[in-house]
C-alpha positions, 0 to 999 in steps of 0.5 A: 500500500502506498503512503499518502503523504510520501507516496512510498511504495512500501507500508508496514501494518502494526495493528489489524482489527475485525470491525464488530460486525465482521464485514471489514478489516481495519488496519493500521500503517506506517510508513518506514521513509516519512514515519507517518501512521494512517488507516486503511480499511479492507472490505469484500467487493462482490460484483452482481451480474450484467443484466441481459434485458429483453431487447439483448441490451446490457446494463449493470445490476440496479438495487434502486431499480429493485426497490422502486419494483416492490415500491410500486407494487406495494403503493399502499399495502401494509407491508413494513420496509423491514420485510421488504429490505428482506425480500430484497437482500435474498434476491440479491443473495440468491442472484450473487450465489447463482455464480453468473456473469450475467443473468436475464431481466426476467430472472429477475422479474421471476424473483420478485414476483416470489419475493411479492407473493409471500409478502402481499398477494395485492402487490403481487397481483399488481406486479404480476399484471404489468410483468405478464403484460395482461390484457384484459380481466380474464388474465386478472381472473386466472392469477387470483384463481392460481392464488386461492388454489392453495387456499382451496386445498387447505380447506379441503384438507382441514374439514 
């Protein structure tokens, strides 16, 4: 590491500590030439997937993106921002452990669609109706039928 006040090749660490929350290293340094102390951090970079659009184009992952997904889905729903800085930590999660360079959009719309549907079956609904592009009430018909469908088969199994 180079020294910022000398701009000497060589440092020496003469302290190192885990920050409390274990994401980070702090380390402090020394300069052999101009003898001066300063500290440096060291932290994990993990690099998300490009994001292969529909049209073939290619963009660089966008949490914001994400979020303004679920805001919108979720306008007026009584969902804590808790549970959707959640829901948005495991999408990110599972993206980062799939290993990939690049990942589909629509991977990713398929995410957040899981991620709605345990959180919000309005939100859900709302999103699922823009994604999938419907087109008229019966498509609106057909996802909440898909949605009482499990609820249907718990009242059958519990008389």
């Amino acid at each position: 590491m180079k020294c910022p006040f000398c701009n000497a090749d060589d440092t020496s660490v003469i302290d190192s500590r885990v920050s409390e929350e274990g994401g980070r290293i702090r380390r402090r340094r020394r300069c052999p030439t101009c003898d001066k102390r300063f500290t440096t951090y060291e932290t994990v970079e993990l690099r998300l997937p490009q994001v292969v659009k529909q049209d073939g184009n290619r963009a660089e992952f966008d949490r914001h993106k994400l979020l303004t997904s679920f805001t919108r889905a979720l306008h007026k729903r009584p969902v804590p921002t808790g549970e959707v800085d959640g829901a948005m930590d495991r999408i990110v999660h599972k993206i980062l452990s799939l290993g990939d360079r690049e990942i589909p959009s629509r991977r990713i719309g398929e995410m957040v669609m899981e991620e709605l549907y345990q959180l919000d079956k309005v939100a859900y609904i709302r999103f699922a109706s823009v994604y999938r592009s419907f087109q008229d009430a019966d498509d609106f018909h057909n996802v909440i039928r898909e949605l009482q469908q499990p609820q249907q088969n718990k009242e059958t199994e519990n008389p």
